[in-house]
Backbone as CSV, one residue per row, in Angstrom:
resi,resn,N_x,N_y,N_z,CA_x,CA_y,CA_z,C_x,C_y,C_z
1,UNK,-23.151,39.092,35.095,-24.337,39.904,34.860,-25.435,39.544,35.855
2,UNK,-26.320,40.502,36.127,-27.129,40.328,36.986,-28.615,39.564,36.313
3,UNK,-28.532,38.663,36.806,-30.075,37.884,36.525,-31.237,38.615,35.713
4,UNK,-31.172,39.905,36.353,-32.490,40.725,35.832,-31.927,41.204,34.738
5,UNK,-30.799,41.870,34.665,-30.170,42.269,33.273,-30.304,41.255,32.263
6,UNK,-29.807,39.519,32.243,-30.161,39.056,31.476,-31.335,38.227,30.869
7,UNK,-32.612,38.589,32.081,-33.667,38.324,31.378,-34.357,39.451,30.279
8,UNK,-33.398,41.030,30.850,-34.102,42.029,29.665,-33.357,41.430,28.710
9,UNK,-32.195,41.350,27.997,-31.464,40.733,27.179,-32.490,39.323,26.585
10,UNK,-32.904,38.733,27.415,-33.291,37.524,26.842,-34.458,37.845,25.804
11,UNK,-35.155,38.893,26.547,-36.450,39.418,26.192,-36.462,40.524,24.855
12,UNK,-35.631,40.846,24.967,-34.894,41.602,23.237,-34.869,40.988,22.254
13,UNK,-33.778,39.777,22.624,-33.177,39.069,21.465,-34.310,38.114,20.848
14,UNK,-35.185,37.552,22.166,-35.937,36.757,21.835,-37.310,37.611,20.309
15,UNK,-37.623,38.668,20.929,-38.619,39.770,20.064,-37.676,40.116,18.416
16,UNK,-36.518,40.100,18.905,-35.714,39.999,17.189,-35.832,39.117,16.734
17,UNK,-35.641,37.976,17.205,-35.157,36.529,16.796,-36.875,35.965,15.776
18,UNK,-38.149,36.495,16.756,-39.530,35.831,16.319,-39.654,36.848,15.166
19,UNK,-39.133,38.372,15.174,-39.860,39.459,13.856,-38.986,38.885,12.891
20,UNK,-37.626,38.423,12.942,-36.653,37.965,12.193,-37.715,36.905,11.154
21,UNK,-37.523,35.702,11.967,-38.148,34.610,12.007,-39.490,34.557,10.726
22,UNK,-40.765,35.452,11.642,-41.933,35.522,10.917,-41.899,36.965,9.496
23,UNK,-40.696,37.583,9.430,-41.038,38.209,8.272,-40.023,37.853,7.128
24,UNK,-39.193,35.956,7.612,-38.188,35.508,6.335,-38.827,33.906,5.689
25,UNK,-38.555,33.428,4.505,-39.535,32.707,4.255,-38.875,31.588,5.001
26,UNK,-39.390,30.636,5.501,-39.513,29.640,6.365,-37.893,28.469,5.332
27,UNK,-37.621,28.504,4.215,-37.280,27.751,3.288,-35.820,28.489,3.903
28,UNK,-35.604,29.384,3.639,-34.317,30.432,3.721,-33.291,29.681,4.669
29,UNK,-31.724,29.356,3.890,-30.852,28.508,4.290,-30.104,29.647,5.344
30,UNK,-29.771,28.978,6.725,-29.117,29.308,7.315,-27.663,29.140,7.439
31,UNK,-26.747,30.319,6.926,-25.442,30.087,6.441,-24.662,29.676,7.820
32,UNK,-24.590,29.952,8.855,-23.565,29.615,9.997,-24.417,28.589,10.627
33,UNK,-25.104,27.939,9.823,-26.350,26.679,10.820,-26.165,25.263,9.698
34,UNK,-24.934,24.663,8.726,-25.283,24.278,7.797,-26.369,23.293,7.541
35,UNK,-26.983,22.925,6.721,-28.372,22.152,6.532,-29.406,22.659,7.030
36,UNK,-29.359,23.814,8.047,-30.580,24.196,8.429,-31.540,25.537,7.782
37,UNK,-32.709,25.252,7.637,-33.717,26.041,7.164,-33.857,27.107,8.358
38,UNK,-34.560,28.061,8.200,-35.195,29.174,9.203,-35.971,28.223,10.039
39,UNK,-36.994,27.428,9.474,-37.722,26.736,10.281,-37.171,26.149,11.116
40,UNK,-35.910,25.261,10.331,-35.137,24.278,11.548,-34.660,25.238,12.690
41,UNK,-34.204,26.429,12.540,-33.779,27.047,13.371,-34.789,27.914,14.773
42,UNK,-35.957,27.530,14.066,-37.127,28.146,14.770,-37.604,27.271,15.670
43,UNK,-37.264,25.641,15.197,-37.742,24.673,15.552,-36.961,24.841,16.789
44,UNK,-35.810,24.806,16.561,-34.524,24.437,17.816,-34.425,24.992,18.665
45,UNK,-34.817,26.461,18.714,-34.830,27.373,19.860,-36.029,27.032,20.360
46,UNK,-37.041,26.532,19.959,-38.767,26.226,20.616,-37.878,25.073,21.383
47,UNK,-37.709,23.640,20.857,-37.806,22.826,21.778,-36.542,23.270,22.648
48,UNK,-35.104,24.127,22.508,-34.415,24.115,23.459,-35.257,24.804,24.766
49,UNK,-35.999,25.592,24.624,-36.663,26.537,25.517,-37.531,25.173,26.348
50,UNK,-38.423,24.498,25.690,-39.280,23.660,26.148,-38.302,22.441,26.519
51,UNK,-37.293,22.401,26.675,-36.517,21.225,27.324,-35.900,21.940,28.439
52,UNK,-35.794,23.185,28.545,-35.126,23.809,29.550,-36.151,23.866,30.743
53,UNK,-37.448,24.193,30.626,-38.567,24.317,30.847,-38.763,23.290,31.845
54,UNK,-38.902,21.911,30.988,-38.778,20.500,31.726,-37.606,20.582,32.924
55,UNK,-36.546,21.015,32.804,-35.264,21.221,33.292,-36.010,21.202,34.705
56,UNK,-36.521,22.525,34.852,-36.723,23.269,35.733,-38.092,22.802,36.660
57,UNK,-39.132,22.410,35.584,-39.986,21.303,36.094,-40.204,20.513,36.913
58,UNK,-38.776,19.755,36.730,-38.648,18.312,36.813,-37.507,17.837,37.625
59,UNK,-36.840,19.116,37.704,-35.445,19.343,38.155,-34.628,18.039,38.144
60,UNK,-34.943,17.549,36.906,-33.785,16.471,36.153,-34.067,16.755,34.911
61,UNK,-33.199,16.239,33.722,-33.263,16.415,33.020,-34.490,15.252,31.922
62,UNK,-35.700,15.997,31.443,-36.583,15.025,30.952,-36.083,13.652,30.002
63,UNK,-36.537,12.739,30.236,-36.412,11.815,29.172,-37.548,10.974,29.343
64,UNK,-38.110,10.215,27.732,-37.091,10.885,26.715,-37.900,12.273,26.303
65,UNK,-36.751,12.563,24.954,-36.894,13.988,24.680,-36.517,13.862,23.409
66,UNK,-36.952,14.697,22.055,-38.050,15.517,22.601,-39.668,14.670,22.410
67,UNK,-40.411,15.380,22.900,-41.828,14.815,23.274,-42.883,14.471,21.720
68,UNK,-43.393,13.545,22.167,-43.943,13.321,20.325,-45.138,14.170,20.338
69,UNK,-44.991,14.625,19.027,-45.709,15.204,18.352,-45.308,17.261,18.172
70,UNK,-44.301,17.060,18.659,-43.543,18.070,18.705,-43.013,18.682,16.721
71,UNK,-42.957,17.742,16.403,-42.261,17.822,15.051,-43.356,18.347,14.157
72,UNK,-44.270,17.734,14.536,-45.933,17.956,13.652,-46.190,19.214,13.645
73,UNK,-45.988,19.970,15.242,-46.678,21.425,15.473,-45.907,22.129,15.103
74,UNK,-44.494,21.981,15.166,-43.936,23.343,14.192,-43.699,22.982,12.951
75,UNK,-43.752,22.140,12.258,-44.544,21.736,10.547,-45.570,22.361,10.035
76,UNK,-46.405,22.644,11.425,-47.776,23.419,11.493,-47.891,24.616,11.502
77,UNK,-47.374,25.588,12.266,-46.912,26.760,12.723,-45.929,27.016,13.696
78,UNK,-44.224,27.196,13.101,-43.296,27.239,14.052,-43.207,28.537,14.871
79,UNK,-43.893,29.369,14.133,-43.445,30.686,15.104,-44.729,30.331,16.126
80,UNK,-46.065,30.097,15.957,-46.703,29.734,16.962,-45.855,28.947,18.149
81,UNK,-45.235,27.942,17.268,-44.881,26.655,18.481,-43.639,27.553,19.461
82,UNK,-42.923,28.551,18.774,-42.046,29.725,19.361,-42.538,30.591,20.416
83,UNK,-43.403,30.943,19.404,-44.412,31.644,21.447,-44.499,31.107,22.204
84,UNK,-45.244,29.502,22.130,-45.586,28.982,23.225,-44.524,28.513,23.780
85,UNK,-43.296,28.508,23.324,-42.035,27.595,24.015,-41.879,28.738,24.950
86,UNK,-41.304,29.965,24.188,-41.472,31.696,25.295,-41.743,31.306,26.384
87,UNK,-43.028,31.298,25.893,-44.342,31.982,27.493,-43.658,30.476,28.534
88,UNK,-43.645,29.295,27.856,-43.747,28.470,28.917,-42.409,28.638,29.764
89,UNK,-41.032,29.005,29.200,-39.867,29.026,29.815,-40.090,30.045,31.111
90,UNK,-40.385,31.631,29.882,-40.392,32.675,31.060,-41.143,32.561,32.098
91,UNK,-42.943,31.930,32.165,-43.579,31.847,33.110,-42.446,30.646,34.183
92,UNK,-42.149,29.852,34.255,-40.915,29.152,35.074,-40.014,30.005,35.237
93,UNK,-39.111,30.770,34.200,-38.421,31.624,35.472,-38.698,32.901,36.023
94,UNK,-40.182,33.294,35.636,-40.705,34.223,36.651,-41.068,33.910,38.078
95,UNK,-41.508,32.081,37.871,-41.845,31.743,39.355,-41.401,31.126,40.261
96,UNK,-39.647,31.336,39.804,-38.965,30.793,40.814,-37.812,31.608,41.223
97,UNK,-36.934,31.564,42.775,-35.787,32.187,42.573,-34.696,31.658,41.662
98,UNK,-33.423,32.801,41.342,-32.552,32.192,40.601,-31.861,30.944,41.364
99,UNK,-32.021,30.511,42.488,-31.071,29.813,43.559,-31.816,27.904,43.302
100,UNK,-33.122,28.353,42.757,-33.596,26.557,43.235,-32.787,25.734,42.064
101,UNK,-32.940,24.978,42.775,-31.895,23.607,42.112,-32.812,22.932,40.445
102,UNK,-32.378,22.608,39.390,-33.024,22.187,38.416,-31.895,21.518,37.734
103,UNK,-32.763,20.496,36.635,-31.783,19.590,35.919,-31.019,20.197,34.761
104,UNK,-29.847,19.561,34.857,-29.173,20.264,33.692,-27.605,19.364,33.512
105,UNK,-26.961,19.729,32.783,-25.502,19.200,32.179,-24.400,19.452,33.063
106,UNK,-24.642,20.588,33.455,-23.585,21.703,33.401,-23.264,21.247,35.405
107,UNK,-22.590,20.616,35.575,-22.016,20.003,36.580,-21.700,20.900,38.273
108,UNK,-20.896,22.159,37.791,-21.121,22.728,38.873,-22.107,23.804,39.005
109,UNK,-22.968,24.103,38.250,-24.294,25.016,38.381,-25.457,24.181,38.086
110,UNK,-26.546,23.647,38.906,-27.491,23.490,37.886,-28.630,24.012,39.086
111,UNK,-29.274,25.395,38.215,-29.751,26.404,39.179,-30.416,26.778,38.141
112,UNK,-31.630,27.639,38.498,-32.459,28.171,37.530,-31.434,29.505,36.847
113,UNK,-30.517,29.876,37.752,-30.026,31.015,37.617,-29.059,30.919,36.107
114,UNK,-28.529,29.314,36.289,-27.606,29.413,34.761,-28.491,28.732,34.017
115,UNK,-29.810,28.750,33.666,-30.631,28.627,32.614,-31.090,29.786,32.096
116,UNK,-30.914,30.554,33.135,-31.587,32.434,33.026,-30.134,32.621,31.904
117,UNK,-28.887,32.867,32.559,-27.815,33.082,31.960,-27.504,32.312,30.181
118,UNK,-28.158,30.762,30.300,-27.457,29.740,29.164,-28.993,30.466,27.840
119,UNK,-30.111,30.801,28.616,-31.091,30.365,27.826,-30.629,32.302,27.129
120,UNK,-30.253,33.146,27.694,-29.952,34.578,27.106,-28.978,34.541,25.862
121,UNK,-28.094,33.818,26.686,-26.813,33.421,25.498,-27.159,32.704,24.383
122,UNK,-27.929,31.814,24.438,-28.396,30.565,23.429,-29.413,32.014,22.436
123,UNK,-30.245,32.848,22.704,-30.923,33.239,21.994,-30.368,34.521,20.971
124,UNK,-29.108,35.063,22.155,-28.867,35.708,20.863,-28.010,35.499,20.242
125,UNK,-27.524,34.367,20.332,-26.846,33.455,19.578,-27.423,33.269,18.314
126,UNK,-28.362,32.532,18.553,-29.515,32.358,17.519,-30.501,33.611,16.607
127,UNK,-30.682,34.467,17.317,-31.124,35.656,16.809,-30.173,36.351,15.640
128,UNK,-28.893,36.008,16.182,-27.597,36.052,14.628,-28.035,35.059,13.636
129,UNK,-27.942,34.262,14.117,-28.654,32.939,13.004,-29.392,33.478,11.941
130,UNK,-30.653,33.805,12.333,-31.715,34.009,11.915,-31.562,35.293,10.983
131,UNK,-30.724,36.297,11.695,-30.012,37.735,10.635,-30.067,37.386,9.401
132,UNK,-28.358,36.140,9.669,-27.914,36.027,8.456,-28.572,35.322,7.763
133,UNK,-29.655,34.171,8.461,-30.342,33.401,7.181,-31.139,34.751,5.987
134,UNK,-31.900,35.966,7.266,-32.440,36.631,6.029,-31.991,37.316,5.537
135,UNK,-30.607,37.656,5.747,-29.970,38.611,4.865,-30.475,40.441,5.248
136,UNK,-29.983,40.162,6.643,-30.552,42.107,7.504,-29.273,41.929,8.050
137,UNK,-29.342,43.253,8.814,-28.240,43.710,9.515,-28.132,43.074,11.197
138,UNK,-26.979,42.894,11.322,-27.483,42.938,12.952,-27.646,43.561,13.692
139,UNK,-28.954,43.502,14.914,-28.484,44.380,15.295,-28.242,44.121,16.509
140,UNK,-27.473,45.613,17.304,-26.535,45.399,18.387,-26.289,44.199,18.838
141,UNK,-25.553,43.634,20.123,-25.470,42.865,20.967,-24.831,43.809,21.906
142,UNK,-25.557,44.142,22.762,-24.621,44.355,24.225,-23.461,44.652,24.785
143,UNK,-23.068,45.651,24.914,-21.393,44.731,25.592,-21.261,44.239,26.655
144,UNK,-22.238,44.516,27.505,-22.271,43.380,29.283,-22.513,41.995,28.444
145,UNK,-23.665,42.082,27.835,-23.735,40.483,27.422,-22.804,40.120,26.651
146,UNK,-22.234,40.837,25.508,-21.309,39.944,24.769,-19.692,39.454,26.010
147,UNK,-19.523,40.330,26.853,-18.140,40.181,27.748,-18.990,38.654,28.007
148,UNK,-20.044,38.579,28.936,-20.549,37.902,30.152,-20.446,36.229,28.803
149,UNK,-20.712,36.641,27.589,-21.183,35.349,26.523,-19.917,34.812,26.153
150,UNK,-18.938,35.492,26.148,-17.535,35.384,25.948,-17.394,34.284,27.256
151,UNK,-17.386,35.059,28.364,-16.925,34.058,29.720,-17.378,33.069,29.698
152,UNK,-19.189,32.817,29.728,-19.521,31.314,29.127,-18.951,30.558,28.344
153,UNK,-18.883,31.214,27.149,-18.506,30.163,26.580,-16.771,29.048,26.620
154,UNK,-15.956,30.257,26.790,-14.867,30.133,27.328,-14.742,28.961,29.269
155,UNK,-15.842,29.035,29.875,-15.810,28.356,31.174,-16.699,27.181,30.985
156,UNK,-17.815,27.689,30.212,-19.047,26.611,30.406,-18.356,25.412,29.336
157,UNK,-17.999,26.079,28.533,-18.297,24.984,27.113,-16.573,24.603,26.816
158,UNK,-15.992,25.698,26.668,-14.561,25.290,26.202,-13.908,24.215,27.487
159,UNK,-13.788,25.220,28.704,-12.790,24.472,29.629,-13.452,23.250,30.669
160,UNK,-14.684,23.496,30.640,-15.527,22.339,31.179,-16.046,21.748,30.661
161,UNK,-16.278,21.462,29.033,-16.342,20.556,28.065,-15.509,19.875,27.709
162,UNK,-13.836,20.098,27.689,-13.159,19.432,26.891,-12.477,18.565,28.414
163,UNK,-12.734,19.249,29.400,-12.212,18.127,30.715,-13.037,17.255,31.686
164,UNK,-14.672,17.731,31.131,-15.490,16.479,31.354,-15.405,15.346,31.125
165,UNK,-15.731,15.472,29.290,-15.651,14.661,28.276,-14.349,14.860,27.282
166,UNK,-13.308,14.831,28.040,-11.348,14.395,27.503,-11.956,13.756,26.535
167,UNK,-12.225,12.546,26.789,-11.893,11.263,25.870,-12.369,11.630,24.408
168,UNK,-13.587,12.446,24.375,-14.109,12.733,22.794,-13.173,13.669,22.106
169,UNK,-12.683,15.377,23.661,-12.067,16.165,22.956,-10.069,15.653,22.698
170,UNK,-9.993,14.409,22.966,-8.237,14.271,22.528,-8.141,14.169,21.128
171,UNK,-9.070,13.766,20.136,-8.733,14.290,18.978,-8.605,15.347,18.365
172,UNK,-8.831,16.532,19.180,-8.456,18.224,18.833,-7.476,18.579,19.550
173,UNK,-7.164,17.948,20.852,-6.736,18.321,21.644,-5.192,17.949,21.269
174,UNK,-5.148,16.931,20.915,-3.860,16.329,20.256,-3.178,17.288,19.442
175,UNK,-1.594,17.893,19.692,-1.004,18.733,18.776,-1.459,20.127,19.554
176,UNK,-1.904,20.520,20.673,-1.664,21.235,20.537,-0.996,21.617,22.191
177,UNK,-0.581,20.925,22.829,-0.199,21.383,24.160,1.215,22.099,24.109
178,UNK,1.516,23.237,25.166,1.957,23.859,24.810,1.842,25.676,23.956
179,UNK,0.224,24.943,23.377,0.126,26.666,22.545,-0.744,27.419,23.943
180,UNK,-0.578,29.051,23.803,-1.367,29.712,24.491,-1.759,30.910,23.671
181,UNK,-3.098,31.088,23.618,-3.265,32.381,23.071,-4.038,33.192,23.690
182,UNK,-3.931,34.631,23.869,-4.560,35.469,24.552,-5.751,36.221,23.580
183,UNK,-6.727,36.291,24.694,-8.618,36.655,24.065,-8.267,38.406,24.699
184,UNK,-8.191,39.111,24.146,-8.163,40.579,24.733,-9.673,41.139,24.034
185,UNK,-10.471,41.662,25.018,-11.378,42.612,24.628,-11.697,44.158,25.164
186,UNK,-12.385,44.766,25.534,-12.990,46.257,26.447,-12.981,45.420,27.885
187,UNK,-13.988,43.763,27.505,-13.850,43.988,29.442,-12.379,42.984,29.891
188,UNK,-11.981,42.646,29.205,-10.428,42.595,30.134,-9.773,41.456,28.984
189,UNK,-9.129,40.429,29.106,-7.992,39.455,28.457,-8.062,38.385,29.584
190,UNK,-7.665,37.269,28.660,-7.338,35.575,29.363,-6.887,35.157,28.507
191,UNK,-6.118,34.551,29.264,-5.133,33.273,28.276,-5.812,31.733,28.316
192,UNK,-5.694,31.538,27.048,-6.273,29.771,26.213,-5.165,28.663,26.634
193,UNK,-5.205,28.285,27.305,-4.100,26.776,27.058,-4.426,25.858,27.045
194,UNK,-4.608,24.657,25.498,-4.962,23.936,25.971,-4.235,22.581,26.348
195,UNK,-4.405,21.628,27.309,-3.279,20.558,28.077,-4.364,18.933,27.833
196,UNK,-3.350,18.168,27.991,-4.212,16.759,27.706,-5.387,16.549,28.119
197,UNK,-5.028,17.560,29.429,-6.666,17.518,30.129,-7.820,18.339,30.251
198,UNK,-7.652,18.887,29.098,-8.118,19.408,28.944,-7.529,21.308,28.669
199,UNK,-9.091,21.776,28.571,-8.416,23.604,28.230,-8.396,24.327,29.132
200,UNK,-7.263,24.465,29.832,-7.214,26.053,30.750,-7.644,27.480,30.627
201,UNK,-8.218,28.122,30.852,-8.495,29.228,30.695,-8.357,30.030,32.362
202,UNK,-7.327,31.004,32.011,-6.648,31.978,33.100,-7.140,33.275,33.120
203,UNK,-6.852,34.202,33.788,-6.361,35.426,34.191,-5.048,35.687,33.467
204,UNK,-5.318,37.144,32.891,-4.434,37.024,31.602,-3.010,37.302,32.434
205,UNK,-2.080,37.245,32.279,-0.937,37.108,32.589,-0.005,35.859,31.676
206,UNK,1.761,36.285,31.627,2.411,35.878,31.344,2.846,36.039,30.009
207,UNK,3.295,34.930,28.841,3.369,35.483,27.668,2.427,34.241,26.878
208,UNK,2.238,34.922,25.182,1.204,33.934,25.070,1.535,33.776,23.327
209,UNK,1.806,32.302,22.824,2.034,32.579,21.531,1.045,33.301,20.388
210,UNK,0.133,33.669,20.252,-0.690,34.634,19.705,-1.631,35.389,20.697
211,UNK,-2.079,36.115,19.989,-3.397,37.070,20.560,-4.531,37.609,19.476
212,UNK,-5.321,36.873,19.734,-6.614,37.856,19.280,-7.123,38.366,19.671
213,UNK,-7.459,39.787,19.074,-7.761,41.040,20.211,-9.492,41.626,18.619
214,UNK,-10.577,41.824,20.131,-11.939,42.776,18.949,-12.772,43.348,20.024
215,UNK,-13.758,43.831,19.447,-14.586,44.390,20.665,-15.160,43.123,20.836
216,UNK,-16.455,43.344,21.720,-16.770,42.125,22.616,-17.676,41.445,21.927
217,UNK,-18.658,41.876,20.986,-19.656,41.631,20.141,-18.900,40.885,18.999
218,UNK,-17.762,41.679,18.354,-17.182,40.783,17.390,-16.611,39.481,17.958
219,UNK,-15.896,39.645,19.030,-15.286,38.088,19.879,-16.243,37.277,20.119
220,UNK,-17.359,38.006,20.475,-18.583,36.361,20.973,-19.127,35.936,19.090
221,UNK,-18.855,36.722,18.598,-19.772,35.942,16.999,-18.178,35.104,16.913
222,UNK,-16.627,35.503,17.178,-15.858,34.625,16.807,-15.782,33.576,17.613
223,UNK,-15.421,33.317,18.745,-15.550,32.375,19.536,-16.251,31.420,18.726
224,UNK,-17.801,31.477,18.686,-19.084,30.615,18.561,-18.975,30.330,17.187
225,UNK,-18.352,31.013,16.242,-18.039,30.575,14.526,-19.315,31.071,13.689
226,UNK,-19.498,32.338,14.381,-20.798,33.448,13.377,-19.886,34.645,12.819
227,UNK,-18.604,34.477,13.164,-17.563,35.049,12.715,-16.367,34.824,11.846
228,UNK,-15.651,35.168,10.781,-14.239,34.749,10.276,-13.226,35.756,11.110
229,UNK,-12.154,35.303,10.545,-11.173,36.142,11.398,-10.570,37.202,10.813
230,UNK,-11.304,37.634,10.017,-11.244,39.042,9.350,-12.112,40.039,10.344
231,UNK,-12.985,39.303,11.687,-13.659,39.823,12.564,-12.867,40.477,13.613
232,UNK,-11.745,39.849,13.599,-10.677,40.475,14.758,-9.658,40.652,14.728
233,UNK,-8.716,41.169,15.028,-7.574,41.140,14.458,-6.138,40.047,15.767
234,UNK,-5.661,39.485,14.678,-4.792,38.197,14.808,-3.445,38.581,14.641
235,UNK,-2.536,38.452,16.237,-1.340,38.795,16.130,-0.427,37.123,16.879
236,UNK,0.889,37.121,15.725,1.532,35.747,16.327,1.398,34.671,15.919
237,UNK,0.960,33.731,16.298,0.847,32.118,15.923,0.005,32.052,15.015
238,UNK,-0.103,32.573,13.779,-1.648,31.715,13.667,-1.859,30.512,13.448
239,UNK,-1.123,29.552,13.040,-1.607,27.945,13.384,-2.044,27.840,15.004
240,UNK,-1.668,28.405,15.890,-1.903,28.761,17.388,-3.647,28.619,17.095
241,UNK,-3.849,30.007,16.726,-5.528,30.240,16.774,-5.769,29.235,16.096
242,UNK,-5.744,28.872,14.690,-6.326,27.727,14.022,-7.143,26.461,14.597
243,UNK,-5.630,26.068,15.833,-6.325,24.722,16.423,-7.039,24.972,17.799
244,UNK,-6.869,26.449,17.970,-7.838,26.659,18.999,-8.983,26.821,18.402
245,UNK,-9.281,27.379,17.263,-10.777,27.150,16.685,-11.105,25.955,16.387
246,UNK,-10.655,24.701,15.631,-11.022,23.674,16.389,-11.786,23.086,17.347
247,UNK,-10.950,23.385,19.287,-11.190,23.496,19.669,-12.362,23.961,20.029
248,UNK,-12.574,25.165,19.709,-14.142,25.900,19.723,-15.317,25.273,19.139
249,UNK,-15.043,25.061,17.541,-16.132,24.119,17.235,-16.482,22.549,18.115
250,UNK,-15.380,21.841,18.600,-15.897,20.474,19.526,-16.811,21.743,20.377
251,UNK,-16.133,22.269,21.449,-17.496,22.728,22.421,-18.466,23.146,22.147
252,UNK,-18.484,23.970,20.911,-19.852,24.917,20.867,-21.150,23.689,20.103
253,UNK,-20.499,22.570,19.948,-21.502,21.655,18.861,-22.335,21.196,19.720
């Protein structure tokens, strides 16, 4: 997706996510967030924004983090402390290109450009959150963004999470080499494999012991676990998918 496409995206989800937010009571349990309140969830997207912020700042990653007195102000007013996280992210990536270098995790990108991309994904991620804590409908997601949120998560988090950091993911990873299952959606199919060293993720080809196949909106709420699998439909292995969801939960945590 193009940069500018996903700052309108960012700028949507984000305006759902705050009307969400300020018209549910602050107490209201978030069912796909367990232990977390609306607030906590209001809280988390403020300081992720304001750590990304630093990111870009500082072009390392701040420490430490997060900053004191942070906890106090959205105790105080979280949707306030939500605006101001906003304004401070977007004014940073209004005033830079997507190309300058900034701090971050994510090993072979760390560019303002995949904070533009991580910080779109992260919100309407969260903007589901916030749905189901109040009990509304959702609405839309995209299908450029849900394909493009799919690929993240599948590159950023699954296959470059579990072969960064092997050593944490061999307890999921264990039992299952050997399985492959294919992700089919509108914008195309890849095959899952995951190997000691982690998870492969291909160009779909070959054969694959299951397949889960949905539109693109239902696959990114499954992937990320804002979904059951009554969301898509499941052909073949299913112990296959099982321990690939697994899988999914180590990365997406």
């Amino acid at each position: 997706m193009e940069n500018q496409r996903l700052r309108e995206c960012l700028a949507s989800d984000f305006a759902r996510l705050r009307e969400v937010v300020a018209s549910t009571s602050s107490s209201a349990a978030v069912p796909s967030c367990p232990e977390w309140t609306m607030a906590d969830l209001a809280s988390h997207v403020a300081e992720v924004y304001l750590h990304k912020t630093e990111c870009i700042i500082q072009g390392v990653e701040p420490e430490p983090w997060p900053p004191a007195g942070l906890a106090e102000e959205a105790a105080k007013d979280v949707v306030a402390l939500l605006d101001r996280a906003y304004a401070a992210l977007t004014h940073e990536l209004d005033g830079r290109p997507a190309d300058v270098p900034t701090g971050g995790w994510y090993g072979p990108d760390k560019t303002v450009g995949f904070w533009i991309r991580r910080m779109a994904q992260e919100t309407v991620m969260h903007r589901i959150d916030a749905e189901l804590a109040a009990g509304v409908p959702h609405a839309p997601v995209p299908q450029d963004l849900a394909v493009d949120g799919i690929d993240e998560f599948l590159v950023v988090f699954l296959a470059y999470g579990t072969t960064e950091w092997n050593e944490y993911a061999q307890p999921v990873l264990q039992g299952t080499e050997g399985d492959t299952v294919r992700l089919s959606t509108q914008g195309g199919a890849c095959l899952v494999s995951p190997k000691a060293d982690g998870v492969h993720v291909t160009a779909d080809g070959g054969a694959a012991g299951a397949e889960v196949t949905a539109d693109p909106a239902d696959l990114l709420r499954w992937v990320w676990g804002r979904a059951d699998d009554d969301a898509v439909t499941i052909t073949g292995d299913t112990e296959q998918v099982a321990r690939l969801r697994k899988l999914f939960q180590f990365a997406g945590q």
